[in-house]
C-alpha positions in Angstrom: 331.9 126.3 69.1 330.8 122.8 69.3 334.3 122.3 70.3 334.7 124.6 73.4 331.1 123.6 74.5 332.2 119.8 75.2 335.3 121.0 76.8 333.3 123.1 79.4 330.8 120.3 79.9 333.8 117.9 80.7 335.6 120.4 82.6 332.0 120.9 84.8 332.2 116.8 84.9 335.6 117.0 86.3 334.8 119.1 89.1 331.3 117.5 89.8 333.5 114.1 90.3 335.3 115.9 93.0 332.4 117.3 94.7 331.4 113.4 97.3 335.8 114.0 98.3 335.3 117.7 99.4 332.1 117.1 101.8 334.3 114.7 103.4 335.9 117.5 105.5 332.3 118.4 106.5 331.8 115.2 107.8 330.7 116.2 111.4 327.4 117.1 112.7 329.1 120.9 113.3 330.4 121.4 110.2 327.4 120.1 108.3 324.9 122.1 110.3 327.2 125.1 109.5 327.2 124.6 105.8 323.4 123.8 105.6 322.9 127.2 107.4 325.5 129.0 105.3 323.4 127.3 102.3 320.0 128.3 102.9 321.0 131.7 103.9 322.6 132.4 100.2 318.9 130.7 98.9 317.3 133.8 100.5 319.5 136.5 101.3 322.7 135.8 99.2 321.6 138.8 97.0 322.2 141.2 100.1 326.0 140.4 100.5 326.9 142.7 97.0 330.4 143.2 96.7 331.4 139.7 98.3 329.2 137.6 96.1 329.9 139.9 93.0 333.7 139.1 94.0 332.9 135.1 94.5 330.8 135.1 91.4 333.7 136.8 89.3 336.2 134.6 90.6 334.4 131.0 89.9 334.0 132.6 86.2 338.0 133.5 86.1 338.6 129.9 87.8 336.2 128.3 85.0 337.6 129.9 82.5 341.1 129.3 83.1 340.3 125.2 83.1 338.7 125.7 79.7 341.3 127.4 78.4 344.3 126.1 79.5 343.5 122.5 80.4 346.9 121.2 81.1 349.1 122.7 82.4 353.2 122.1 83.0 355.7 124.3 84.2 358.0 124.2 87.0 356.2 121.6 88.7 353.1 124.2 89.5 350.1 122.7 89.5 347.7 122.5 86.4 345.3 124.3 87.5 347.9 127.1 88.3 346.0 129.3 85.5 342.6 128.9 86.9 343.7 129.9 90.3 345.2 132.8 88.4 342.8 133.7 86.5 339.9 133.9 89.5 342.5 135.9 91.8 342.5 138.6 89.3 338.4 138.8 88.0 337.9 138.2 91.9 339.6 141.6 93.0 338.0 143.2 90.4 334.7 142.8 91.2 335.8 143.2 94.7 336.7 146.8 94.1 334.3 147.0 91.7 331.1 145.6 92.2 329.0 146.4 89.3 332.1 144.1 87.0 330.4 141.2 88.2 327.4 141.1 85.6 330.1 142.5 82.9 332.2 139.9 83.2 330.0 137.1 83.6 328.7 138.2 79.9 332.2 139.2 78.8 334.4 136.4 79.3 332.1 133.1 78.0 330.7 135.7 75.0 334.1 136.1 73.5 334.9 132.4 74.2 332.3 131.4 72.0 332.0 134.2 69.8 335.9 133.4 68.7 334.6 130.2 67.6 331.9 131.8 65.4 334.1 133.5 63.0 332.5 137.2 61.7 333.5 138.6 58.5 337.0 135.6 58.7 337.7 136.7 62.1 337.8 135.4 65.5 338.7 138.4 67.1 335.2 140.2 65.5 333.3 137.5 66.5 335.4 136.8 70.1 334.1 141.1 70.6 330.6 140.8 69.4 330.1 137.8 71.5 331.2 139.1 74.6 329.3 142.7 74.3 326.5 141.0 73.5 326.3 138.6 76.4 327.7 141.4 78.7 324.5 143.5 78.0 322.5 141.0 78.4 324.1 140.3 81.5 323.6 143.9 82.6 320.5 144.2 81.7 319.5 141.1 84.1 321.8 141.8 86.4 319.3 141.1 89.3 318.4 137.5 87.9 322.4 137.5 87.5 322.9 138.2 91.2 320.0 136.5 92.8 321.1 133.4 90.3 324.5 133.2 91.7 323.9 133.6 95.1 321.0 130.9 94.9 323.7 128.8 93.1 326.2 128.8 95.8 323.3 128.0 98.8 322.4 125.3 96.8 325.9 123.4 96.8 326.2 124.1 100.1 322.9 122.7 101.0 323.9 119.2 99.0 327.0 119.5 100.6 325.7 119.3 104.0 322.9 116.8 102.9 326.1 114.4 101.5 327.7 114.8 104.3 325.2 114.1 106.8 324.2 111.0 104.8 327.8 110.0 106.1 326.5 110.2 109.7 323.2 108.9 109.4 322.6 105.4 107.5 319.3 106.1 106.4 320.2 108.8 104.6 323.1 106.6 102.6 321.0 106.2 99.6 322.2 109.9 99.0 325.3 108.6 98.0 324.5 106.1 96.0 322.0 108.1 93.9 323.3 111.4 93.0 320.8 112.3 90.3 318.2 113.1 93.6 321.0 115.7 94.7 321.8 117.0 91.1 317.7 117.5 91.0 317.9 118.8 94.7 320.3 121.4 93.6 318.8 122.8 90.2 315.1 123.1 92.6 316.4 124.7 94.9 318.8 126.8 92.8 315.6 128.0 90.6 313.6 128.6 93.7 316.1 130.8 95.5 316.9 132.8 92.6 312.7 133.0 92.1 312.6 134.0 95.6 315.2 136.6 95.6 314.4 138.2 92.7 310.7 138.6 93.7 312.3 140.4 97.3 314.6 142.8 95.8 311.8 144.1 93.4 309.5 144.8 95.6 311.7 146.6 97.4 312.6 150.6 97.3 314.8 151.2 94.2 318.0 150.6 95.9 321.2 148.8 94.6 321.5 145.5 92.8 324.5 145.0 95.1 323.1 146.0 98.0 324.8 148.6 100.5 328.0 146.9 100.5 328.2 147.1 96.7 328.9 150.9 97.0 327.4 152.3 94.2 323.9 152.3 92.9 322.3 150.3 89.7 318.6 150.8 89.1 316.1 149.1 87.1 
């Protein structure tokens, strides 16, 4: 367990490292301003877009999942993260079709992961099936924290994104770059506040879906 827990740290370090090259492409005051926006509406209101962030949500854990499990990669000169990509398509539609996967699947997929490396009764596959049901109930069972979580997660990259690459454009900002601990604390704030935020909303409104009307149907507390 131990085992697959360093390789998903190093596989979150990997893409972390690749996170300063991708806000180069935002590098404009347009395209910053749009991602900042984009951000800070999934901080508030990301929990109202259901199906599409059940469908975004289930594909990062396919695309995750598929780095941890098949971390290289070679064959016919595809490229290594071939199985990721793979992997995400085919959580992502699901969700897409079917909303209420999301929170199942989230549970599901790291539960049996790590369950197969706790070994019930001399078997992975026992402990690979206990794992995942139980982390996919409890993923059910918090599936507003789950949905307000992700959503809050997403705005808050985007909101560092924008922040990194507006630092490009203004040199006052530049220490941004050069201390990325601020933006790492940045994103878990803000991250923990919009999930707080959203959470607090969608109670105290009517009973109504946890994926909101686009999620088709209806989960209740």
């Amino acid at each position: 367990m131990l085992e697959l827990l360093q390789r998903w740290l190093a596989t979150a370090e990997r893409l972390a490292s690749r996170f300063p090259a991708v806000t180069v492409h935002l590098a404009s005051w347009p395209a910053a301003l749009l991602a900042g926006l984009a951000g800070l509406t999934l901080l508030v209101a990301g929990i109202r877009l259901g199906r599409v962030l059940a469908a975004g949500g289930a594909a990062a854990v396919g695309f995750l999942a598929g780095l941890a499990l098949v971390p290289s990669f070679d064959l016919w000169n595809l490229p290594a993260e071939t199985p990721a990509f793979a992997a995400a398509a085919v959580l992502g539609l699901l969700a897409l079709a079917s909303p209420e996967l999301y929170p199942v699947l989230l549970g599901l997929v790291p539960g049996a992961l790590l369950g197969a490396r706790a070994t019930v009764a001399g078997s992975a596959w026992i402990g690979a099936v206990a794992g995942g049901l139980a982390l996919a109930a409890l993923a059910v069972l918090l599936r507003r924290i789950v949905l307000a979580a992700t959503a809050a997660a997403a705005g808050a990259a985007l909101v560092v994104a924008a922040l990194l690459a507006i630092s490009r454009l203004v040199p006052a900002l530049a220490f941004l770059r050069q201390r990325p601990t601020i933006l790492a604390g940045l994103a878990v704030l803000l991250a923990v506040a919009g999930t707080a935020f959203q959470v607090g909303v969608s109670r105290r409104a009517a009973p109504s879906s946890a994926f909101g009307a686009r999620g088709g149907s209806t989960l209740r507390d």
